[in-house]
C-alpha positions as CSV (number, residue, x, y, z in Angstrom):
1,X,25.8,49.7,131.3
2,X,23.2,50.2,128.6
3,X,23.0,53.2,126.1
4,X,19.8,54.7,128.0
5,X,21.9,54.1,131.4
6,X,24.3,55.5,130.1
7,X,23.2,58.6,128.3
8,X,21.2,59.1,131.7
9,X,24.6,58.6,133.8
10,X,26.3,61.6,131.1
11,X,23.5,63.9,131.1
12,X,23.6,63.6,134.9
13,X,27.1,64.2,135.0
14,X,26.9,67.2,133.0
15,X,24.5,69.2,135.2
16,X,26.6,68.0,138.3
17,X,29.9,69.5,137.4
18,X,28.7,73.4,136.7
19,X,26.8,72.7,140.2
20,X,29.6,71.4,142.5
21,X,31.6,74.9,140.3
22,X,29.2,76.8,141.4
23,X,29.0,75.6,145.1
24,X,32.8,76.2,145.0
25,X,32.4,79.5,144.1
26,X,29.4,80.4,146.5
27,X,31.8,78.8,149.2
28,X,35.1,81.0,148.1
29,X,32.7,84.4,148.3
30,X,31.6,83.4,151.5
31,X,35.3,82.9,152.7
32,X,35.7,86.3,151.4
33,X,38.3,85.2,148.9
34,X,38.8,88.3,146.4
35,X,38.0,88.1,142.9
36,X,38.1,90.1,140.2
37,X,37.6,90.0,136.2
38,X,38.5,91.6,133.2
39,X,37.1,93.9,131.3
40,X,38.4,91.9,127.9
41,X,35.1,90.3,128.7
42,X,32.6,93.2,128.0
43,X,34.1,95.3,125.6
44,X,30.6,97.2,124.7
45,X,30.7,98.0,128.8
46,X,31.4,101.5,129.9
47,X,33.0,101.7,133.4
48,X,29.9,102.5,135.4
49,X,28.2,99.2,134.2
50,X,31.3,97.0,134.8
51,X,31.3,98.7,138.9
52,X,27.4,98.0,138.9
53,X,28.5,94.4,138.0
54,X,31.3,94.1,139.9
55,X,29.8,95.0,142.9
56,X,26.5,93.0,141.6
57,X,28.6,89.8,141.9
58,X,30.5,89.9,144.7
59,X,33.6,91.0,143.3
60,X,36.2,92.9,144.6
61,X,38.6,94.1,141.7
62,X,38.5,94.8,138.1
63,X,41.3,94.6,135.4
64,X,41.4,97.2,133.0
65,X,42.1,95.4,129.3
66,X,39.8,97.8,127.2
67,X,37.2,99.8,127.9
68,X,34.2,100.1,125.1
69,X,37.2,98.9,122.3
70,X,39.5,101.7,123.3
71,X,42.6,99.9,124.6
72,X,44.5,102.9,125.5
73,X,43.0,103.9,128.9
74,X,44.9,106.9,129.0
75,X,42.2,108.1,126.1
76,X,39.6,107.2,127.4
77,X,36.9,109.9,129.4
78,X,37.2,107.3,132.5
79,X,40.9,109.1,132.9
80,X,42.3,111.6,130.2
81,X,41.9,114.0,132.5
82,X,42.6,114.6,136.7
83,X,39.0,115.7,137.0
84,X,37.7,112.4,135.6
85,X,40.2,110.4,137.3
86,X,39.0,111.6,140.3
87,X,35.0,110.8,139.7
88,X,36.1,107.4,138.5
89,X,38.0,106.9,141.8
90,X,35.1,108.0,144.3
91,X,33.1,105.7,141.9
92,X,35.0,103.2,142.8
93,X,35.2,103.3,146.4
94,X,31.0,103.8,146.4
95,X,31.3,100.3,145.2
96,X,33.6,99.4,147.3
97,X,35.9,97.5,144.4
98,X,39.8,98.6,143.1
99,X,41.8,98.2,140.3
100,X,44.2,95.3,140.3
101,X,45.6,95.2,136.7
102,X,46.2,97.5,134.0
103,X,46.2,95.7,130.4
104,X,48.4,97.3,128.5
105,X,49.4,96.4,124.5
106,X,53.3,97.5,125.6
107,X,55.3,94.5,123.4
108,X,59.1,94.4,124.0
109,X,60.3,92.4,121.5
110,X,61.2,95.1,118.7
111,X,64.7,96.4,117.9
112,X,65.3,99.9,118.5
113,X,63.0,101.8,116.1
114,X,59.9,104.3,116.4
115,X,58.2,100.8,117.2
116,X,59.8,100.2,120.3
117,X,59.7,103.9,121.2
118,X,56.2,103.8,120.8
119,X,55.3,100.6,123.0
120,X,57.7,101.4,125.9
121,X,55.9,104.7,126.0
122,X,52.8,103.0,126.0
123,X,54.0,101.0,128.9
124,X,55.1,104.4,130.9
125,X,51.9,106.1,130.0
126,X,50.1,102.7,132.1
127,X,52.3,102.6,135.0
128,X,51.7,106.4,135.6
129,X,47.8,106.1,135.5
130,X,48.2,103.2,137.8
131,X,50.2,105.6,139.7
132,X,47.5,107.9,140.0
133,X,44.9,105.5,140.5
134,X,46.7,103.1,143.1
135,X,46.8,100.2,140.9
136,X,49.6,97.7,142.0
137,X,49.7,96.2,138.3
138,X,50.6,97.0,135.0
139,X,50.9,94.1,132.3
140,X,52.9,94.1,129.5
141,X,53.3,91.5,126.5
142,X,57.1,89.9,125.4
143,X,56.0,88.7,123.0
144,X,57.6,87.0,118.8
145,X,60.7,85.8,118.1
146,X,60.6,87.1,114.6
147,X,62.4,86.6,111.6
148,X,65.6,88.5,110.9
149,X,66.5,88.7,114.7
150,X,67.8,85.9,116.7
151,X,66.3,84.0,119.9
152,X,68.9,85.5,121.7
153,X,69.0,89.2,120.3
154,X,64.9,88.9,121.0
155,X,65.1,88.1,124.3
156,X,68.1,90.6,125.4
157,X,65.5,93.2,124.2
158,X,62.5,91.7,126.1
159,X,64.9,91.8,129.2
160,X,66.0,95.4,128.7
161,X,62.4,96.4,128.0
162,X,61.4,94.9,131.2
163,X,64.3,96.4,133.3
164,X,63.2,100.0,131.4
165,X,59.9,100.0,132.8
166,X,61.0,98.8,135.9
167,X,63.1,101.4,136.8
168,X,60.6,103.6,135.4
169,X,58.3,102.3,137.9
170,X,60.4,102.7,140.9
171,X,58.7,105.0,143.4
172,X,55.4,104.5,142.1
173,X,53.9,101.4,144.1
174,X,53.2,99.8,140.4
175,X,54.3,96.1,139.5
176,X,55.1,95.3,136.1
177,X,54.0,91.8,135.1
178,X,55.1,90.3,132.2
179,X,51.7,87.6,131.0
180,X,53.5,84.2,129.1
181,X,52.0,85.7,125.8
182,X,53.2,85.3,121.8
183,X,56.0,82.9,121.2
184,X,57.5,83.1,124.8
185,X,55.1,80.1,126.8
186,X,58.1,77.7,127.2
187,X,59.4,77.6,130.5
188,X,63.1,77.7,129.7
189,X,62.6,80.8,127.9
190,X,60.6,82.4,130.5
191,X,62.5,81.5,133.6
192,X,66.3,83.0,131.2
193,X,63.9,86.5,130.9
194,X,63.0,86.3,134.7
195,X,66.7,85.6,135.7
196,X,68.0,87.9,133.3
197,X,65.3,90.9,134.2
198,X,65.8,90.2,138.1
199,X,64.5,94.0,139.1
């Protein structure tokens, strides 16, 4: 093959990958497979242009990571209040599109301290607004193995912190999911915190 054959044969290839993707993906919309995104995507988005987009592109769910930088959803005017909660919800069904996730920044890897206090309550405040907006999901991060605190001791916590919001969740048709996030990606160490956890 010659360098113009070549380059030809490359530049060709390049434009047919993204179109057999996107043929894939026309296909999976038409077999009604549902998709959603997240908002970590379009930070500067307030909620009424993520629905208009949502339901622009054919998707059927949105997860909540952030909304216009505030990564707190209980502050934001989308749902600090049962008023707004309920405008955002009949928002919602007009598009016809639900909530599948809420993002929170819940970390369970600190020892007992105002930090942990503050991050498990984080994670309480989430599963209640998913609660109250029928999200099955709330996400929550493990996350560093830090200095001063052993492998083990770190990963006792993330269990007990995951078992915490569990039962805490009991009752309120929310999930917690724990993303493979900071230092724990190995699957040894995930699969011991799964076994341990076992709600």
């Amino acid at each position: 093959m010659n360098t113009h054959s070549r380059r030809y044969f490359l530049k060709i290839s390049s434009l047919a990958v993204p179109g057999v993707m996107l043929r894939s993906s026309c296909n999976s919309r038409n077999n009604n497979l549902p998709l959603a995104f997240s908002t970590l995507g379009c930070p500067e988005w307030d909620l009424p242009a993520i629905m208009t987009f949502a339901k622009l592109h054919g998707y059927a769910g949105v997860e909540l990571r952030g909304l216009q930088h505030e990564m707190d959803l209980t502050k934001t005017p989308s749902f600090n209040t049962p008023g707004n909660i309920a405008t955002t919800m009949a928002r919602m069904k007009e598009h016809g599109l639900q909530f599948v996730d809420l993002g929170s920044s819940c970390t369970l890897h600190f020892k007992a301290s105002e930090k942990r206090t503050e991050n498990l309550d984080e994670g309480k405040r989430f599963i209640e607004l998913a609660s109250k907006i029928s999200c099955p999901n709330v996400r929550v991060f493990p996350n560093k193995f830090i200095d001063g605190q052993s492998k083990e001791e770190t990963l006792a916590l993330i269990v007990s912190g995951l078992q915490e919001l569990g039962d805490f969740a009991k009752g309120a048709g929310v999930n917690v999911l724990m993303e493979t996030h900071g230092d724990l990606v190995h699957a040894d160490d995930v699969a011991m915190v799964m076994q341990n956890a076992n709600h």
